[in-house]
C-alpha positions, -999 to 999 in steps of 0.1 A, spaced: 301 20 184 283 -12 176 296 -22 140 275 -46 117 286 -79 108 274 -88 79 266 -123 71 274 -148 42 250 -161 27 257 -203 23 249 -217 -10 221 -239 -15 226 -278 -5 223 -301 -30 202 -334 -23 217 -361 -11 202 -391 -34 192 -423 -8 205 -452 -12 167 -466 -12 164 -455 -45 193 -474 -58 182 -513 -77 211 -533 -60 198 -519 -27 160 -529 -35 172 -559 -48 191 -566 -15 163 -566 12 139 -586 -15 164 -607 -13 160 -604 27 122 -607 27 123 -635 10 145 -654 34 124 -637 61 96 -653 43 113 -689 40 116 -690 76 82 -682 84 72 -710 59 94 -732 76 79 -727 111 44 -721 106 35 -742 75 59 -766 67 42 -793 71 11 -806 57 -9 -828 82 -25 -857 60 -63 -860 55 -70 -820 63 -63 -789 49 -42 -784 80 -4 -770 80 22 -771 107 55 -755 114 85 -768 129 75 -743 154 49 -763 171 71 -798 168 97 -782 183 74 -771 211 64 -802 222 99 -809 237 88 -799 277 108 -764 284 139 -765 257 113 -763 227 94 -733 237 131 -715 244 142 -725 206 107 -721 189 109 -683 207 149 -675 195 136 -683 159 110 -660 164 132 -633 181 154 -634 151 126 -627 130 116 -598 149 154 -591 142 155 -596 109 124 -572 105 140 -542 120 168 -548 97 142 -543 67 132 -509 83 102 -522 104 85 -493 125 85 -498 164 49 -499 167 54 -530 137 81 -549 159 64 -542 196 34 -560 178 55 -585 165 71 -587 197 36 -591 217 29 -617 192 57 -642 201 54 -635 235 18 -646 237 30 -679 217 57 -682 244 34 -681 273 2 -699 261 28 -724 245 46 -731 277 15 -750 291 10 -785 281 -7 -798 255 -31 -767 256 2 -748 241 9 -775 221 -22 -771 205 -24 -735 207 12 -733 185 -5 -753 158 -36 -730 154 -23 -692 165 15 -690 139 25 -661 155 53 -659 129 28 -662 101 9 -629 118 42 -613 123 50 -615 81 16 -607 74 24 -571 100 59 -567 83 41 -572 43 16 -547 54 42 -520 70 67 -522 37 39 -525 14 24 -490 27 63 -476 32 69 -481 -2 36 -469 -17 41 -438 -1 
């Protein structure tokens, strides 16, 4: 004879409150965008080029070093990208991000046309402006 088993019933789960809710968390990864910021600052804009309205980065000095500068102008970049996924950047947001330095790398990579290039495209710039846009809807949401 088949017997019935009968079952207990669990008792409801409480919530489990996120730490993304906590201040000193929020606080933290403000804290983080605005290093992420400084270093986009520092490689796109840096530097203001006299008699124009014109900005440069360190990005596009340090490209004009022949091989070597493009490698060190892309790491920077790379551990932006890095830095992003650490502040909760989607995948779509960091292959975009990715696509972005990589196009820097490849254009920059040819004489002067990448030197030139570097100055006008700040693929690090376009990368904080993605990343702003991503946590700014995250957030509102």
């Amino acid at each position: 004879m088949i017997q019935k088993v009968k079952r207990k019933q669990s008792s409801p789960v409480k919530p489990i409150v996120l730490p993304a809710r906590d201040s000193a968390y929020r606080a933290e990864r403000a804290d983080r965008f605005a290093q992420f910021e400084k270093l986009t600052r520092f490689l796109d804009d840096a530097i203001k080029v006299p008699g124009t309205n014109m900005r440069i980065g360190w990005d596009s000095l340090i490209g004009i070093v022949p091989g070597l500068g493009d490698v060190v102008s892309t790491a920077l970049s790379g551990y932006l990208i890095y830095q992003a996924k650490q502040l909760g950047a989607s995948k779509w947001v960091l292959t975009r991000m990715a696509g972005n330095v990589g196009l820097d790398f490849l254009i920059g990579a040819v004489p002067v046309v990448g030197d030139v290039f570097d100055a006008f495209f700040k693929s690090n710039r376009r990368n904080s402006q993605l990343l702003k846009k991503h946590l700014d809807r995250r957030n509102a949401g």
